[in-house]
py3Dmol code that shows the C-alpha trace and the ligand (Angstrom):
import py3Dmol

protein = """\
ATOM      1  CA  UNK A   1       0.000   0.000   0.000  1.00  0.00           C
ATOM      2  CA  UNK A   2       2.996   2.050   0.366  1.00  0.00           C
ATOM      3  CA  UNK A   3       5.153   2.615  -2.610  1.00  0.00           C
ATOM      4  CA  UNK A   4       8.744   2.260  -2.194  1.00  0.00           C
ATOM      5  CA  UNK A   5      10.839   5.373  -2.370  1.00  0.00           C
ATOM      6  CA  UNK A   6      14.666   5.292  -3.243  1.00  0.00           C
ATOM      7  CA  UNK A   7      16.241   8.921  -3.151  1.00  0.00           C
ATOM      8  CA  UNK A   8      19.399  10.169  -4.107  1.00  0.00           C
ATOM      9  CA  UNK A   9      21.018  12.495  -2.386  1.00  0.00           C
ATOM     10  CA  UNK A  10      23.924  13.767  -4.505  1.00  0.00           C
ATOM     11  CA  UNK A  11      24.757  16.442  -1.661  1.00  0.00           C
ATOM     12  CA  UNK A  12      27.598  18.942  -2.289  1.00  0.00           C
ATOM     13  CA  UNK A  13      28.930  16.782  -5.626  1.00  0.00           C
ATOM     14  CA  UNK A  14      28.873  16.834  -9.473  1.00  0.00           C
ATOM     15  CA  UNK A  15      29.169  19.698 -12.029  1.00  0.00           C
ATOM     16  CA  UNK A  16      26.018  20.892 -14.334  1.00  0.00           C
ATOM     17  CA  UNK A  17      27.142  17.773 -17.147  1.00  0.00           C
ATOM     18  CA  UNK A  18      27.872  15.188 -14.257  1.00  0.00           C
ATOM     19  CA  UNK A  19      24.620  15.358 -12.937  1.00  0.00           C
ATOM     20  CA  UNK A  20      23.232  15.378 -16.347  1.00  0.00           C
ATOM     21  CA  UNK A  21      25.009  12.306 -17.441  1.00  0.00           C
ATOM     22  CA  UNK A  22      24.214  10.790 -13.861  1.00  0.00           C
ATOM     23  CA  UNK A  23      20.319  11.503 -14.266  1.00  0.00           C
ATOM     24  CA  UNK A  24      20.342  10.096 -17.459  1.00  0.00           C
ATOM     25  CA  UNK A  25      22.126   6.624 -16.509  1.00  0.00           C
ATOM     26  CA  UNK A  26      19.879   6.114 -14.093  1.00  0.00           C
ATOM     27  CA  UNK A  27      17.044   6.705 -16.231  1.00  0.00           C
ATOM     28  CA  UNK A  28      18.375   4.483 -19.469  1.00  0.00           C
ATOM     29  CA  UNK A  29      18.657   1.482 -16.082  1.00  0.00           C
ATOM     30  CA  UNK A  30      15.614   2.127 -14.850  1.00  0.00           C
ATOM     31  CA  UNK A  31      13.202   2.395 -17.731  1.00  0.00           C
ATOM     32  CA  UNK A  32      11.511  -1.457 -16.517  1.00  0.00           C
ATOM     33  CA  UNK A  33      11.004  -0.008 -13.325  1.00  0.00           C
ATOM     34  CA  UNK A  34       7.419   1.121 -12.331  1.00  0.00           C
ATOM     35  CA  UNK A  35       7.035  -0.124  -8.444  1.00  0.00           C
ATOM     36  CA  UNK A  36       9.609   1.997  -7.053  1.00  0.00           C
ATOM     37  CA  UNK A  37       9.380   6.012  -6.880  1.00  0.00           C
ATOM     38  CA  UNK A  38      12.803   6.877  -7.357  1.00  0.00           C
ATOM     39  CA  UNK A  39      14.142  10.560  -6.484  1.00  0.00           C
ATOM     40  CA  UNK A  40      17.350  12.161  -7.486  1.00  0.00           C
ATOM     41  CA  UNK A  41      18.382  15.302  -5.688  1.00  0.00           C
ATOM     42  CA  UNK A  42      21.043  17.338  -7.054  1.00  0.00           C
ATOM     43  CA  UNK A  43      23.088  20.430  -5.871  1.00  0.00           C
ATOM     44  CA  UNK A  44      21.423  23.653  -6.709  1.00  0.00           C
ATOM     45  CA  UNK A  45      23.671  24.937  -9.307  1.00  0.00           C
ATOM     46  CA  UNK A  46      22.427  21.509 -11.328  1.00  0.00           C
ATOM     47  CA  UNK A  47      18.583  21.133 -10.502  1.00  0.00           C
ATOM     48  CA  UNK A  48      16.899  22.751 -13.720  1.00  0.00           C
ATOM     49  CA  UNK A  49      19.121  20.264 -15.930  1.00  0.00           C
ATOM     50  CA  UNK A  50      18.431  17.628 -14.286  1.00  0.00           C
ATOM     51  CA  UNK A  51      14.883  18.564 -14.034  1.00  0.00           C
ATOM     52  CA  UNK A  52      14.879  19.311 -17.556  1.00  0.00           C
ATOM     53  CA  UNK A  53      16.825  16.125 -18.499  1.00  0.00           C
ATOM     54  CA  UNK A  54      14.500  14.082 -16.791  1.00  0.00           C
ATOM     55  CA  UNK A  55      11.136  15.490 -17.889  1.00  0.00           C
ATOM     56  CA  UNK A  56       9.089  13.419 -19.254  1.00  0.00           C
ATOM     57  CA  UNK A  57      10.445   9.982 -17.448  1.00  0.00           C
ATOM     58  CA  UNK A  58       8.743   8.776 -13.962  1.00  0.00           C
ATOM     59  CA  UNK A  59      11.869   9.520 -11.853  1.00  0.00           C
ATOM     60  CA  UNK A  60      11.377  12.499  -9.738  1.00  0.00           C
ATOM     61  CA  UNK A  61      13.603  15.581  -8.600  1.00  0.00           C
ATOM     62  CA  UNK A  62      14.183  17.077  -4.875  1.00  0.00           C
ATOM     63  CA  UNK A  63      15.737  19.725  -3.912  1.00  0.00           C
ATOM     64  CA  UNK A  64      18.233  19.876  -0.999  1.00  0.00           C
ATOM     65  CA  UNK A  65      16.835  22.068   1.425  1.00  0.00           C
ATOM     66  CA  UNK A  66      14.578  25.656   0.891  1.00  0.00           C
ATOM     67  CA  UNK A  67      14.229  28.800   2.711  1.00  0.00           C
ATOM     68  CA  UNK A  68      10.388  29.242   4.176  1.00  0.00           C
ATOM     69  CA  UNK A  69       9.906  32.645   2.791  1.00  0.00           C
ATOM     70  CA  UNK A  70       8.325  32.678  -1.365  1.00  0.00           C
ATOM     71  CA  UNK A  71      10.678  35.558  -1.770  1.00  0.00           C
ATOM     72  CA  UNK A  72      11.984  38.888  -0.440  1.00  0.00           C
ATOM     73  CA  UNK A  73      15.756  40.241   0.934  1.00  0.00           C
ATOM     74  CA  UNK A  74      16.739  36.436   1.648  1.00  0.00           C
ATOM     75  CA  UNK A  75      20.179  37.084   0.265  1.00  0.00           C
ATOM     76  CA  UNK A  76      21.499  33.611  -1.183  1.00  0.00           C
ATOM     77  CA  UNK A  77      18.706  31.865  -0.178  1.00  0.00           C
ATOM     78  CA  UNK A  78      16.132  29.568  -2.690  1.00  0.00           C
ATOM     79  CA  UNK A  79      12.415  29.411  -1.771  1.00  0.00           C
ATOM     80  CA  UNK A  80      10.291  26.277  -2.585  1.00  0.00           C
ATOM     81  CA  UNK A  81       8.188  28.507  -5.106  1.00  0.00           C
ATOM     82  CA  UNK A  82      11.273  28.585  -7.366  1.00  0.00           C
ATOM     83  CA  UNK A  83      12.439  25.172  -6.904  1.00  0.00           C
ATOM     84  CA  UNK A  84       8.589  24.500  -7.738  1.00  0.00           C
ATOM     85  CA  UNK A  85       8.969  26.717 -10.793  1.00  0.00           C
ATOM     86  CA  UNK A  86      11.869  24.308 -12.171  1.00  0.00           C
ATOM     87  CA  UNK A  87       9.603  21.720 -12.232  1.00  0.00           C
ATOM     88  CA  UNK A  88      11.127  19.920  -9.106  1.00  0.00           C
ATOM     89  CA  UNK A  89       8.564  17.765  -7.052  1.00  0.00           C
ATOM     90  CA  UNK A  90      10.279  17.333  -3.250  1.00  0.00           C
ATOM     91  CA  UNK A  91      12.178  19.319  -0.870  1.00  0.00           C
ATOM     92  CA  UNK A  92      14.875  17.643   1.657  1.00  0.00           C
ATOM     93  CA  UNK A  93      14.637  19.160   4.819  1.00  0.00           C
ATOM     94  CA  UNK A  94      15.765  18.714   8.116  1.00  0.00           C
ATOM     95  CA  UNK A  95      18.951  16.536   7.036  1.00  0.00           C
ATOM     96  CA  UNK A  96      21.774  16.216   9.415  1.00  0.00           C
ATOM     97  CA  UNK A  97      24.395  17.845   8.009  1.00  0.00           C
ATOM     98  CA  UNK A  98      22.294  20.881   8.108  1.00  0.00           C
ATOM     99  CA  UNK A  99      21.394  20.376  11.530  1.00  0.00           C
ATOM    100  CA  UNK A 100      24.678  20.276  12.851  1.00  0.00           C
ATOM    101  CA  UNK A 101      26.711  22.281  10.052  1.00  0.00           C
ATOM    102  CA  UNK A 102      24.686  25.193   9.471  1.00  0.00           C
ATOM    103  CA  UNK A 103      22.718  25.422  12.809  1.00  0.00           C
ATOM    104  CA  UNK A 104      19.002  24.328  11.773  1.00  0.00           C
ATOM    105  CA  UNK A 105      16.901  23.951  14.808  1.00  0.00           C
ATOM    106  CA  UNK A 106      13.380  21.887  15.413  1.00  0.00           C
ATOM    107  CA  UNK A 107      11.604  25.315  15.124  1.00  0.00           C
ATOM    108  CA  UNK A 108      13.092  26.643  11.649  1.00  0.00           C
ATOM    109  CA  UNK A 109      12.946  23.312  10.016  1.00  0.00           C
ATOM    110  CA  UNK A 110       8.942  23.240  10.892  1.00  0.00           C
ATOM    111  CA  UNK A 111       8.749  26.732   9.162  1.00  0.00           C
ATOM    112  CA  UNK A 112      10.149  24.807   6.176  1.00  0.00           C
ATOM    113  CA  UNK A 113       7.398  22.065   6.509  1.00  0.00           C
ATOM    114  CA  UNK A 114       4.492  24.945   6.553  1.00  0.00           C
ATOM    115  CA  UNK A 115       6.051  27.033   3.549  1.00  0.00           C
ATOM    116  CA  UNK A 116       6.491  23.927   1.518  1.00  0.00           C
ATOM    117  CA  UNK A 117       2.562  22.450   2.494  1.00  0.00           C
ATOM    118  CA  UNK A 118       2.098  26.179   0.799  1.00  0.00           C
ATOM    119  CA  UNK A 119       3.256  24.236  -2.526  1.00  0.00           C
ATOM    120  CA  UNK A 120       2.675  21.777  -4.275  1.00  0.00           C
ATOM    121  CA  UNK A 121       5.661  20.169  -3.544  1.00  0.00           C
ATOM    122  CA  UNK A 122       6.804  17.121  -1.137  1.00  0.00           C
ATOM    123  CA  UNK A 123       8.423  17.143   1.804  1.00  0.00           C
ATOM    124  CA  UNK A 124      10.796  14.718   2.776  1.00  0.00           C
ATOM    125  CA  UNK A 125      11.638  15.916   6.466  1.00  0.00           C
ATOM    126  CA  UNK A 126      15.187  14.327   7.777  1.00  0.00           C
ATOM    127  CA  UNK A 127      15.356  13.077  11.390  1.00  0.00           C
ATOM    128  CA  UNK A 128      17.923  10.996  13.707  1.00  0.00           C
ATOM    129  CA  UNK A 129      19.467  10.585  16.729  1.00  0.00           C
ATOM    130  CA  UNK A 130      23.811  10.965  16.972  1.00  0.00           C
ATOM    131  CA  UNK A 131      25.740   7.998  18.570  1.00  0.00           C
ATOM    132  CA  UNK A 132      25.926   9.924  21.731  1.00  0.00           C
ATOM    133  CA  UNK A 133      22.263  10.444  21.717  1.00  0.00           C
ATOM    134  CA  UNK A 134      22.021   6.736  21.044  1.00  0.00           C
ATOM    135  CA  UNK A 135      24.435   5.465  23.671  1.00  0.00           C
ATOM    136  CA  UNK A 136      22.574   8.081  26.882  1.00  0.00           C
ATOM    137  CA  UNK A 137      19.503   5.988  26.055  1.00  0.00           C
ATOM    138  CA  UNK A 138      17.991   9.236  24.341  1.00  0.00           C
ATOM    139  CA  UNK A 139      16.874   7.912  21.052  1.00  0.00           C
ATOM    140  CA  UNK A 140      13.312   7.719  21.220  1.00  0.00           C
ATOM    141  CA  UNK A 141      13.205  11.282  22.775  1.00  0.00           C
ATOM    142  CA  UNK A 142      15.062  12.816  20.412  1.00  0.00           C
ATOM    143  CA  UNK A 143      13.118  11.117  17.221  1.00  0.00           C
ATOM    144  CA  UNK A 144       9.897  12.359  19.011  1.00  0.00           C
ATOM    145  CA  UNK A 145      10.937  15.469  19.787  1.00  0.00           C
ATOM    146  CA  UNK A 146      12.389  15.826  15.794  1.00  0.00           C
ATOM    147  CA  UNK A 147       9.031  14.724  14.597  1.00  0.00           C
ATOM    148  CA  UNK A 148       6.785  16.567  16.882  1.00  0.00           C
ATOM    149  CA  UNK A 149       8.754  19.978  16.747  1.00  0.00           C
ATOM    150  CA  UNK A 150       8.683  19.347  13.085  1.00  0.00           C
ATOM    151  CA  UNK A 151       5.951  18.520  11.644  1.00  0.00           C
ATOM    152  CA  UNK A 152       3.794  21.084  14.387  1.00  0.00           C
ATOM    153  CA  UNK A 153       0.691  22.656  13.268  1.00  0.00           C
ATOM    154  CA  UNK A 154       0.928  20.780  10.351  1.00  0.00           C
ATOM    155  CA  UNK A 155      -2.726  19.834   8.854  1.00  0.00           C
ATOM    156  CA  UNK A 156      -3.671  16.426   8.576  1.00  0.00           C
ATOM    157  CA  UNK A 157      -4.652  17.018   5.056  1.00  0.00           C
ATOM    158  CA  UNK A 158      -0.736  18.085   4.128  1.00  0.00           C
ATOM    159  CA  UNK A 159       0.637  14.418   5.500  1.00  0.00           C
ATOM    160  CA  UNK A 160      -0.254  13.339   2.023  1.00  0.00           C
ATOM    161  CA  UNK A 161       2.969  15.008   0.399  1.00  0.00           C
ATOM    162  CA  UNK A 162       5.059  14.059   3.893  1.00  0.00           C
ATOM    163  CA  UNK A 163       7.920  11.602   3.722  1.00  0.00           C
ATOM    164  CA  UNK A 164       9.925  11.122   6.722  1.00  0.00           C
ATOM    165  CA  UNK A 165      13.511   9.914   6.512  1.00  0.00           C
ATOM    166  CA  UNK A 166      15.016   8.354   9.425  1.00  0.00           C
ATOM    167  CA  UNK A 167      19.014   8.840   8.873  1.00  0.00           C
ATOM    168  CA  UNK A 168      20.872   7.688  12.616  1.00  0.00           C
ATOM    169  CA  UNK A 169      23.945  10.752  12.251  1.00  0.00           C
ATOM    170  CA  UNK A 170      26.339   8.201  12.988  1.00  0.00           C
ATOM    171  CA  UNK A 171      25.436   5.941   9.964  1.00  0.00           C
ATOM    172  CA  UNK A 172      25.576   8.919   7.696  1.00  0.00           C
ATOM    173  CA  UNK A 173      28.510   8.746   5.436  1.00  0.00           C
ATOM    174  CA  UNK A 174      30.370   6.361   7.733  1.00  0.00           C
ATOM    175  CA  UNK A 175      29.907   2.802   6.152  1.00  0.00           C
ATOM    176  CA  UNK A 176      28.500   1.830   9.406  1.00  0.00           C
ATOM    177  CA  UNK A 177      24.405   0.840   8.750  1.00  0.00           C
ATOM    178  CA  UNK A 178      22.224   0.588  11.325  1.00  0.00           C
ATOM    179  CA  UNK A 179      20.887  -3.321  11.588  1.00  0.00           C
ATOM    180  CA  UNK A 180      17.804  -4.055   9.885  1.00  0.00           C
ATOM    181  CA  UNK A 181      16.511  -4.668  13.500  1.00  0.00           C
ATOM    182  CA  UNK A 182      17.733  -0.947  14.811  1.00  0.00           C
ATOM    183  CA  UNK A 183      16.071   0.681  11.706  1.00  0.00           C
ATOM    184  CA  UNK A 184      12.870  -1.554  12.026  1.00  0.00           C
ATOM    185  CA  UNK A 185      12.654  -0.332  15.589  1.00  0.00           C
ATOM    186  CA  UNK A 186      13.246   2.955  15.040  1.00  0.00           C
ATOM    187  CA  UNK A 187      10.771   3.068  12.055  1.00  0.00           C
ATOM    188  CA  UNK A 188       8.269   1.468  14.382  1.00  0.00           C
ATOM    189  CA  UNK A 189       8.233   4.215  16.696  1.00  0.00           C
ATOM    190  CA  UNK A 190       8.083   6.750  14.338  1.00  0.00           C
ATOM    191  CA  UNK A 191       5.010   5.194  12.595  1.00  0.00           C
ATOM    192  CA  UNK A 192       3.430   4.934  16.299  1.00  0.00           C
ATOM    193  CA  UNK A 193       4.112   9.300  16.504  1.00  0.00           C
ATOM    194  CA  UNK A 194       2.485   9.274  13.492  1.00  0.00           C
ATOM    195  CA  UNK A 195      -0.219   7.416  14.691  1.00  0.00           C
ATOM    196  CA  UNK A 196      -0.364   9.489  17.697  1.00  0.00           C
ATOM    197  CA  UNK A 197      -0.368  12.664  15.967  1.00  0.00           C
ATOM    198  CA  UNK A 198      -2.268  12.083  12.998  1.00  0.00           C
ATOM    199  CA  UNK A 199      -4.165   8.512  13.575  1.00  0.00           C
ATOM    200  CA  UNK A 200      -3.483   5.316  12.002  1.00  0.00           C
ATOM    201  CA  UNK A 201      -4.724   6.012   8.400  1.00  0.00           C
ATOM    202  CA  UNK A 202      -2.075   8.923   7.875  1.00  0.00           C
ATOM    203  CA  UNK A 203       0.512   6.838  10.154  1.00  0.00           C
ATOM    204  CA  UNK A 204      -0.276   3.235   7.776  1.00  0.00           C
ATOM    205  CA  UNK A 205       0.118   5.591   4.410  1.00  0.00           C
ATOM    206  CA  UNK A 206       2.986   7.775   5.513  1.00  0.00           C
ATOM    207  CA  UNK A 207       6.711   6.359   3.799  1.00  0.00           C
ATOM    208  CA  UNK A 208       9.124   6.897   6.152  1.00  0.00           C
ATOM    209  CA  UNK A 209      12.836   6.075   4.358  1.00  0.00           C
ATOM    210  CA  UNK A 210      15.977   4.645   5.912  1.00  0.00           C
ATOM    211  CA  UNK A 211      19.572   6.747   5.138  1.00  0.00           C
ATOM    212  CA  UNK A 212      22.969   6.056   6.506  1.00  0.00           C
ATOM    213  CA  UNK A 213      25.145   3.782   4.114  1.00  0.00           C
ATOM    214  CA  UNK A 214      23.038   2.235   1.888  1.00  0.00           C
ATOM    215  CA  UNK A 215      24.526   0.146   0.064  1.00  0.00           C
ATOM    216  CA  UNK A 216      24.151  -2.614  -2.833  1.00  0.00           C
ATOM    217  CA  UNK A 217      24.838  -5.156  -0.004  1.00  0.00           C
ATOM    218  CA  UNK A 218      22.673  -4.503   2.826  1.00  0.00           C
ATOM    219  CA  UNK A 219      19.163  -2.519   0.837  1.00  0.00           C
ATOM    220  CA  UNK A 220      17.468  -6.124   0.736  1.00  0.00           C
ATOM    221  CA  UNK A 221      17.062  -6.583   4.667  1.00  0.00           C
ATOM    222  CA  UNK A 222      16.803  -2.952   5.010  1.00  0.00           C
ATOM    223  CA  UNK A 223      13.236  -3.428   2.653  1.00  0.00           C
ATOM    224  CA  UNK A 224      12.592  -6.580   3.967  1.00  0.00           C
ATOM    225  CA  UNK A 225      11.465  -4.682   7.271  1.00  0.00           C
ATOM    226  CA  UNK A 226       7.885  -3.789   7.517  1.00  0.00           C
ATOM    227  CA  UNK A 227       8.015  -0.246   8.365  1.00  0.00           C
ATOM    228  CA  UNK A 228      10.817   0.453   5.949  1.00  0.00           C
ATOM    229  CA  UNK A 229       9.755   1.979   2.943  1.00  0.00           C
ATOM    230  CA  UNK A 230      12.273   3.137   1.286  1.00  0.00           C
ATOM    231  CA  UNK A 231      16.090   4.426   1.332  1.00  0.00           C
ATOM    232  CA  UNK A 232      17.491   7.871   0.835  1.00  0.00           C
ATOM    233  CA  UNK A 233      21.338   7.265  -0.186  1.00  0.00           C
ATOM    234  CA  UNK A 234      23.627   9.116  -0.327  1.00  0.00           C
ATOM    235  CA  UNK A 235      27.716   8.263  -1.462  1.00  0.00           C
ATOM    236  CA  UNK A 236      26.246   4.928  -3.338  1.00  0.00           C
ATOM    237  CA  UNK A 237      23.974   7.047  -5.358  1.00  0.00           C
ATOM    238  CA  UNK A 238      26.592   8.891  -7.127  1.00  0.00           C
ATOM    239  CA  UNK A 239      27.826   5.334  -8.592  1.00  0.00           C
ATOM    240  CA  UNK A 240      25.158   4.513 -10.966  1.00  0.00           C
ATOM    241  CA  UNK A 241      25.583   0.680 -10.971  1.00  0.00           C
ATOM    242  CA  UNK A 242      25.026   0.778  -6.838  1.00  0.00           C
ATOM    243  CA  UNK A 243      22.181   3.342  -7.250  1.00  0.00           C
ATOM    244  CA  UNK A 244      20.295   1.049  -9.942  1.00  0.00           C
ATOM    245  CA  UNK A 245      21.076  -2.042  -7.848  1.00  0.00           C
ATOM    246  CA  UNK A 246      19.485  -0.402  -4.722  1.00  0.00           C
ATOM    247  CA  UNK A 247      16.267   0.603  -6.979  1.00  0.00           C
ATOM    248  CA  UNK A 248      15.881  -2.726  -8.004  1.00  0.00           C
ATOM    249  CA  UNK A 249      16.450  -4.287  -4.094  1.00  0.00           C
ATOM    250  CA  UNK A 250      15.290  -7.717  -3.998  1.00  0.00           C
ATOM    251  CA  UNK A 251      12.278  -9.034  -2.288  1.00  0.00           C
ATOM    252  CA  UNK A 252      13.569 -10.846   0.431  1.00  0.00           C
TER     253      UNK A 252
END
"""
ligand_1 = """\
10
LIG
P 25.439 7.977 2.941
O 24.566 7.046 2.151
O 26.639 8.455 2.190
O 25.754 7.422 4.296
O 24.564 9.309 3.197
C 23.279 9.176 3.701
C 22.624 10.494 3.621
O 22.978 11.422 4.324
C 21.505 10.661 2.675
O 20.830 11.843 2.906
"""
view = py3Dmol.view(width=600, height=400)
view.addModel(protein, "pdb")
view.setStyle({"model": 0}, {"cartoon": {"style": "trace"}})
view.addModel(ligand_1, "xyz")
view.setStyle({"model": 1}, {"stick": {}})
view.zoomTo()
view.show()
């Protein structure tokens, strides 16, 4: 009932023609694929190629990340209006590297979540806990307070264009997955805040996406898990060959 998701998220990487030539790989290797929603998200710089390149084909485009104001003296900043006007469908938000990097709070990524319900775009709203938030037996707090804060004042008739992506910081980038029983656990109890914030119809239709090394190697019992729905990869989906593998994960 919930279609898969795989994302890319190319992150601070490729030129304007490398993310061309990367979007259309993936689309030549993915033509026979029409049970998976897959995503690319490139750097800024490359997001009307790509969204031009791809037009037409089923794979999708995110941007990623957006300020929450349509316009104004917002010097350097790109509102979800003009990534909308590109003909981009999602917005990442919330991801880790912003959090800790450039100083995003709970409170300014929920802005983010209202200006982008103002759209037509989706959201795909970032959340996880670090290794020290792990270890002090603060997990669950810290995904509930992520999701909460987040998603506040949010309408239940918005949760339609919501995907949540559950990225543990100290899996991102670092080789080190979380077991398929750590991210089935975690999923769990995000579906269960969903439940609790928006009932069990928006929590049983919601996607929420595992990140933090996935790879070619460990997608399958990642998927295999009931309450994951999806991946949002990151260093394997600049290799074409380990981003089409993980679009095509087996049915285990
Ligand atoms: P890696 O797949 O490189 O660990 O990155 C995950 C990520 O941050 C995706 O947003």
């Amino acid at each position: 009932m919930r279609t898969p998701m795989v994302a890319g998220n190319w992150k601070l990487h490729n030129t304007r023609d490398q993310a061309i030539a990367l979007a259309t790989g993936i689309k030549s290797q993915t033509s026979d694929v029409t049970d998976v929603e897959i995503v690319v998200a490139p750097v800024f710089t490359a997001l009307n190629a790509v969204a031009d390149a791809l037009r037409g084909s089923s794979i999708k485009v995110a941007a990623q990340n957006c300020y929450p104001q349509a316009q104004g003296a917002f010097t350097g900043e790109v509102s979800p209006q003009l990534v909308e006007d590109i003909g981009c469908n999602y917005v990442i938000i919330g991801h880790s590297e912003r959090r800790q990097l450039f100083g995003e709070d709970d409170a300014f990524i929920n802005r983010k979540v209202h200006a982008l319900a103002e759209t037509g775009l989706g959201t795909i709203l970032c959340i996880g806990e670090t290794l020290a938030e792990r270890e002090s037996g603060q997990m669950f707090n810290v995904l509930r307070r992520q999701v909460c804060e987040g998603l506040k004042g949010l309408g239940i008739e918005s949760m339609v264009r919501v995907v949540i992506a559950y990225e543990p910081v100290w899996a991102i980038g670092t080789g080190k997955t979380a077991s398929d029983q750590q991210a089935q656990e975690s999923h769990a109890f995000i579906r269960s805040l969903l439940d609790e914030l928006y009932g069990a119809q928006v929590a049983g239709a919601t996607r929420i996406l595992y990140g933090g090394s996935v790879k070619p190697d460990n997608v399958d019992g990642l998927m295999a898990q009931p309450d994951v729905d999806g991946a949002l990869v990151g260093g394997a989906s600049l290799k074409p060959a380990d981003f089409v593998r993980i679009i095509k994960f087996q049915k285990v």
